[in-house]
Structure formats: structure tokens, C-alpha cells
C-alpha positions as CSV (number, residue, x, y, z in Angstrom):
1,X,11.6,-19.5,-15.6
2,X,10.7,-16.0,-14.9
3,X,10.1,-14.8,-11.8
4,X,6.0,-13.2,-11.8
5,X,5.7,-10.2,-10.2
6,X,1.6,-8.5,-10.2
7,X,1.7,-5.3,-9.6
8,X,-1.3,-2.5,-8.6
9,X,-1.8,0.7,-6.7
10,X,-4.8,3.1,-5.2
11,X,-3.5,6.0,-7.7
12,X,-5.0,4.8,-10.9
13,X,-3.4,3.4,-13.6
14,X,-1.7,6.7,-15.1
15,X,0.5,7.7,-11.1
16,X,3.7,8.8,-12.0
17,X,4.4,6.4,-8.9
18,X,3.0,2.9,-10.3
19,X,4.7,4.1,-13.8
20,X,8.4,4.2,-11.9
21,X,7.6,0.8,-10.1
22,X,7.4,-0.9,-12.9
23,X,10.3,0.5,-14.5
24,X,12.2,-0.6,-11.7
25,X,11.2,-3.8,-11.6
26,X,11.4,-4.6,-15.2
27,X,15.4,-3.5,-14.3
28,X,15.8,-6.9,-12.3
29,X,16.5,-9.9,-14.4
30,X,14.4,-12.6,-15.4
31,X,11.2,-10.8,-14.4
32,X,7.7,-10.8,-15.9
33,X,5.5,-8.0,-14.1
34,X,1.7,-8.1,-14.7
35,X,0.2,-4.8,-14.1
36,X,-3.4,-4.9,-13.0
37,X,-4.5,-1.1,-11.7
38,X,-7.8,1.3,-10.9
39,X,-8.9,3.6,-13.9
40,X,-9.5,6.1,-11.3
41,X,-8.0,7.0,-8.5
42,X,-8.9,4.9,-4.8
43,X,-6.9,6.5,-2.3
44,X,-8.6,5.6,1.4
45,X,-10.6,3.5,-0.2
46,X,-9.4,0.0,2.4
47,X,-9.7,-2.9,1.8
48,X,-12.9,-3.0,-0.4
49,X,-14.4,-5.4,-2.9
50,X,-17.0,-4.0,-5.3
51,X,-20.1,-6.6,-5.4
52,X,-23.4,-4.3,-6.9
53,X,-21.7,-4.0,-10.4
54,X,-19.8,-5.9,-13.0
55,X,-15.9,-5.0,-13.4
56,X,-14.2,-4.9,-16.8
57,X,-10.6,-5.0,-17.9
58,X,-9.2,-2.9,-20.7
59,X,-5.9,-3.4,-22.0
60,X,-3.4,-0.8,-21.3
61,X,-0.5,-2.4,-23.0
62,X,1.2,-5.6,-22.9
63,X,0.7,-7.2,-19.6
64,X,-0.9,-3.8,-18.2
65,X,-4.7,-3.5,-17.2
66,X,-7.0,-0.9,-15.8
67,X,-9.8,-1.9,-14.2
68,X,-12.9,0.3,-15.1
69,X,-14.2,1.9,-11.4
70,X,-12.4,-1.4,-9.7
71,X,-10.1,-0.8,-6.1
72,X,-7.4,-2.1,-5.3
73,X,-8.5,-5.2,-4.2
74,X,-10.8,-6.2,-6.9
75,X,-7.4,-5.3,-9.5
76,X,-5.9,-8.6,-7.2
77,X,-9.0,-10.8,-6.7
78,X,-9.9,-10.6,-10.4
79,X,-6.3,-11.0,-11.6
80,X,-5.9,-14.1,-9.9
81,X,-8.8,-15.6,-11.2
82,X,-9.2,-14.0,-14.9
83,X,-5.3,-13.4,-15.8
84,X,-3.1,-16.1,-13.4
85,X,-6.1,-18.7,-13.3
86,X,-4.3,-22.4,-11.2
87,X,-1.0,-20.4,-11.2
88,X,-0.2,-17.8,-8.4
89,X,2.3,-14.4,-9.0
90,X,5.7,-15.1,-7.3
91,X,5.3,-11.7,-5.6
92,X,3.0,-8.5,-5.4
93,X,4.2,-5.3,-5.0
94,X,1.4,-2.4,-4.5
95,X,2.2,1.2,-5.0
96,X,4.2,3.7,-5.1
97,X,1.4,5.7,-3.5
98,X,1.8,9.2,-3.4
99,X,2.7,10.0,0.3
100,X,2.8,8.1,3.4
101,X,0.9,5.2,4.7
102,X,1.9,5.0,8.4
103,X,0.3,3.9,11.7
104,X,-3.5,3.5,11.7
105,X,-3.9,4.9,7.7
106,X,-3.2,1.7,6.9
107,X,-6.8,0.9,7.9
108,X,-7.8,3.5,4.9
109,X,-4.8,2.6,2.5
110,X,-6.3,1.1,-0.8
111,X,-2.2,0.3,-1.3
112,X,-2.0,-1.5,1.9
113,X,-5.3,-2.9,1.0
114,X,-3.7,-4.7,-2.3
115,X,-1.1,-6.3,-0.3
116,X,-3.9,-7.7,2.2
117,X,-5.2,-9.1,-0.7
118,X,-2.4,-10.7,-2.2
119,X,-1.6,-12.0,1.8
120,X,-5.3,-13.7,1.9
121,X,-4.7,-15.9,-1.5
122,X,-0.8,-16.6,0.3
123,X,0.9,-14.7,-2.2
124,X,4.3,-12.9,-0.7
125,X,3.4,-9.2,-0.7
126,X,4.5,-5.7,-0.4
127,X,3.5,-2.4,-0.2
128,X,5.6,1.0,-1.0
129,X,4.8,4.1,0.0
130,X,6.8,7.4,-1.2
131,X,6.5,10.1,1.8
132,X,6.2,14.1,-0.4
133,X,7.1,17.1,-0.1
134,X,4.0,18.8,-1.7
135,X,5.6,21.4,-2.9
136,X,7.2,19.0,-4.9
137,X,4.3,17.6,-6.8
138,X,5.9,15.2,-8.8
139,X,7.8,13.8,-6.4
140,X,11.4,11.9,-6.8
141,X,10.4,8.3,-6.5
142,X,14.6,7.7,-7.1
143,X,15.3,6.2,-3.6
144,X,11.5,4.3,-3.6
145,X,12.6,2.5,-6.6
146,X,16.5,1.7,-5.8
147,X,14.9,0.2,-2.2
148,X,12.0,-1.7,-3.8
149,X,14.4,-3.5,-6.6
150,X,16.9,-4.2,-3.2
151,X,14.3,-6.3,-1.7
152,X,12.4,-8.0,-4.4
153,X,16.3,-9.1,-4.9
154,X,16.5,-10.2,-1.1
155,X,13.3,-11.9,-1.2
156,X,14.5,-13.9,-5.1
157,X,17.5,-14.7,-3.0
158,X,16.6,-16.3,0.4
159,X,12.3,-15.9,1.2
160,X,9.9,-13.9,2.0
161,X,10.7,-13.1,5.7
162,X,7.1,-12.8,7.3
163,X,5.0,-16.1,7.9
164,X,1.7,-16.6,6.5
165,X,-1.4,-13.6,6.6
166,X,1.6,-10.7,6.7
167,X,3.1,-8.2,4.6
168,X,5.6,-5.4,4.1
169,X,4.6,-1.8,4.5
170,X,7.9,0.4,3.1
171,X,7.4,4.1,3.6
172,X,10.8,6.0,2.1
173,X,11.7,9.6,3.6
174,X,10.6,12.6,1.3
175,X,13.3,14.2,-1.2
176,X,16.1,11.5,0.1
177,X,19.0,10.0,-2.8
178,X,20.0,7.3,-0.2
179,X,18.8,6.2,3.4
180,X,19.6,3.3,5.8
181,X,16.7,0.9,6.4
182,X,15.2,0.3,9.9
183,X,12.6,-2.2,10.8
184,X,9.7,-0.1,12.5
185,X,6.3,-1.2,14.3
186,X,3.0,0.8,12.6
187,X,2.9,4.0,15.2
188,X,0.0,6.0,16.7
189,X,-1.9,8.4,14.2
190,X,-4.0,11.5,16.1
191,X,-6.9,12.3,14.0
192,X,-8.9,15.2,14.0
193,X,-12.6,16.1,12.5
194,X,-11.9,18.0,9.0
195,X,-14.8,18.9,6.4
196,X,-15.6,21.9,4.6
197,X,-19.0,22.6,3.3
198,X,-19.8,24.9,0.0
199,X,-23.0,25.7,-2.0
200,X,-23.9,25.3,-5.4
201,X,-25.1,28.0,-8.0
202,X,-27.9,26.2,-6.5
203,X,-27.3,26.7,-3.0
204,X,-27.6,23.4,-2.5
205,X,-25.3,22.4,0.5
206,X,-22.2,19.9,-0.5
207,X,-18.6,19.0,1.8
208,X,-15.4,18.3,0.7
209,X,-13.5,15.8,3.5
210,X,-10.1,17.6,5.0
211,X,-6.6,16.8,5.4
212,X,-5.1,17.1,8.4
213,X,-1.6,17.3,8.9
214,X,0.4,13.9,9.8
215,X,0.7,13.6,13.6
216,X,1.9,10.6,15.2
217,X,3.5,9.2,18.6
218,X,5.4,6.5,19.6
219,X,3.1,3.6,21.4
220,X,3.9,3.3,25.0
221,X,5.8,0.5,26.3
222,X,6.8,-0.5,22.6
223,X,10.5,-1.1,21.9
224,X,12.4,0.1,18.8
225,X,10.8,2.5,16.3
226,X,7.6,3.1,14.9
227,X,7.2,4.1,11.7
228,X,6.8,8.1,11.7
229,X,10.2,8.3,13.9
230,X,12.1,6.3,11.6
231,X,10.6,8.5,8.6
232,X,11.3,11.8,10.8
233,X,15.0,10.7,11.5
234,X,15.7,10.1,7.5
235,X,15.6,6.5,7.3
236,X,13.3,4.4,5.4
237,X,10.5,2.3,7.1
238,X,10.1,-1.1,6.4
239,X,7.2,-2.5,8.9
240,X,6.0,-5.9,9.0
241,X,1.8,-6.1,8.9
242,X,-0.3,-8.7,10.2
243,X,-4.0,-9.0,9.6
244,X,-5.0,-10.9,12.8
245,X,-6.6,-7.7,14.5
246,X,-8.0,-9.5,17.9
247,X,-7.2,-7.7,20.9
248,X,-5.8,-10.7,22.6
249,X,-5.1,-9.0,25.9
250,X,-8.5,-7.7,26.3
251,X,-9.5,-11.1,26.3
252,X,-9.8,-12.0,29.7
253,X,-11.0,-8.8,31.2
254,X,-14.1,-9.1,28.5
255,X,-14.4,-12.1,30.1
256,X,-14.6,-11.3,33.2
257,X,-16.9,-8.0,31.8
258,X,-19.4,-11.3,30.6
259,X,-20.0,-12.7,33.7
């Protein structure tokens, strides 16, 4: 029996990224990889489900969909009902995204967001991120696509290693042929305040939202490596994700802040 592997991204349907995932994972044996993807692209678009307006599929190719203005997570909660129906995927894999997904941008990450998704309905899941050199705009997604095929193997072999609600967020080192894996904890992203406001022919006022570059730091008192040092050092990331997001320890003292 093959082993199903769904497959999406926050790209769109056409990223040179999503295009060499599935190549890669069509290279294991005994797969079957269902490709269910945005028509346009939904980066930072989190973990969103579109509810004012009907979705449609339209057939790519065999066992490839778009999804006509759909996210991320729509592409899984509509493939599980409309495409897989009683049965579940073995796996889903979301990406390759175009550039990083560390520390609190998984919050934004429409690929993160698919494997949150596929985590909810208890489906083992993944997401890949390929950190770029921008000057490189097409990106070598060589190393993102030997790692990904190494632990969808791992995974065929033993389990999923992550209980219930998590997943796997894989970011691989910019412009690298071969890297050592480290296990890393989601680090801390500094954020700044970016817009930039034009005019029309009009002079109507409009913005465009800014990118700011990547700055992160280690969390204090946290052992090991977060995600950003391990990408800064050369290896690849591979961070486990959980979406229980109670403060726990700030239990009590809002407690005591009640009374």
C-alpha cells in the first residue's frame, strides 16, 4: 500500500519551492503525494480559514490542486474532507517556503499554518522552510530536498517522533550542499514598525508593509540552540512545535493578580 503524503505551501501553487518538494518526494518509493495548494500567494497569512466566500478546486494535474483565493489552511481542511473523505494522509509536508520561518514568525507563517492544520485533524506533519540569499532569487532548494526525503524516510521507518497537537518546523541554512542537523527551540524575533506610504495619480494616500531584517536572540535561561543560532552556525534546524500556547507559569501570579 502506498504511503499518502498531502502536500501544500503559502507560495501558491506555481513556487519553484513546492515544485522541488514534490519532486523529491515522489523520489522515495512507494509514495503517492496529493498536492492541494493556494492559487495565489499567502505568505503571513497564519493560521486562517476563509468562512465569507465559497472555495473551489481546479485541477492542476494528476493529484495536484490549486485552490482559487484559499490559504493554507483551507488547501488542508478541504482536502481532508472533499479529496481523502473517512481516510486520513500518512503524512503532510508544507512548503518549501521561500526563506525562513524562525522564532515568533511562525505566528504569521501560512507554512507553519498548514502543518497546524494537519496536527488538529492528528495527521503527522511537517513544515520546511529554505533560508535565501536574495541575491539569489531562485534559490537552491538542493540540501531542503535531500533533508526532507531523509526524514519522511525516518518517520516510514520508526514514527512520527512528537506526541499528539505537534509538529516539525525544518529551516535549512542558505546556499549550503550538505549540513549536520541540530534539534533547536523556536528563538526570540525583535520586530520593528516598517510601512511606506505612496500616492496615486490620484494622490490618494496608500502603504506598502516593510521588511525588516531578521534579528533574533537566544531566550534566557533556555538550554541548547534556538533556531537562528543553529541557522547562523551552518546547520539545519529542525524544531519541534506545539500548539498549546498557555503561559502556564503565569498562572499563579494571575491568580494571585485576581484576588
Amino acid at each position: 500500500m502506498n504511503y499518502k503524503i498531502l502536500v501544500t505551501n503559502d507560495d501558491g501553487y506555481d513556487a519553484k519551492g513546492l515544485r522541488e518538494l514534490v519532486s523529491a518526494l515522489k523520489e522515495l518509493p512507494d509514495v503517492q503525494v496529493t498536492v492541494v495548494a493556494p492559487a495565489n500567494e499567502k505568505s503571513a497569512c497564519g493560521h486562517s480559514l476563509t468562512l465569507t466566500r465559497p472555495l473551489k478546486f481546479v485541477s492542476v494535474d494528476d493529484d495536484f490542486y490549486k485552490l482559487e483565493d484559499g490559504t493554507p489552511t483551507d488547501c488542508v481542511y478541504l482536502s481532508l474532507s472533499a479529496i481523502y473523505n473517512d481516510e486520513k494522509p500518512d503524512l503532510l509536508v508544507s512548503g518549501i517556503n521561500r526563506g525562513s520561518n524562525m522564532g515568533e514568525d511562525i505566528t504569521y507563517s501560512g507554512t507553519c499554518a498548514g502543518a497546524m492544520e494537519g496536527v488538529l485533524h492528528d495527521i503527522p506533519s511537517i513544515a520546511i522552510s529554505q533560508v535565501m540569499d536574495f541575491t539569489n532569487p531562485s534559490g537552491d532548494f538542493t540540501l531542503a530536498k535531500e533533508t526532507i526525503k531523509k526524514i519522511v524516510t525516518k518517520i516510514r521507518e520508526g514514527k512520527f517522533p512528537l506526541p499528539p497537537r505537534q509538529f516539525l518546523n525544518i529551516n535549512i541554512p542558505s546556499e549550503k550542499q550538505e549540513a549536520e542537523i541540530k534539534v533547536t527551540y523556536a528563538g526570540y524575533r525583535f520586530y520593528a514598525n516598517d510601512s511606506h506610504m505612496h500616492r496615486n495619480p490620484r494622490g490618494e494616500e496608500y502603504y506598502w508593509l516593510g521588511l525588516h531584517p531578521l534579528a533574533f536572540a537566544p531566550r534566557e535561561g533556555k538550554k541548547g540552540l534556538s533556531d537562528h543560532e543553529a541557522i547562523e552556525a551552518g546547520f539545519i534546524s529542525i524544531s519541534p512545535i506545539m500548539l498549546d500556547m498557555s503561559a502556564y507559569e503565569s498562572m499563579s501570579g494571575l491568580n494571585e493578580w485576581i484576588e
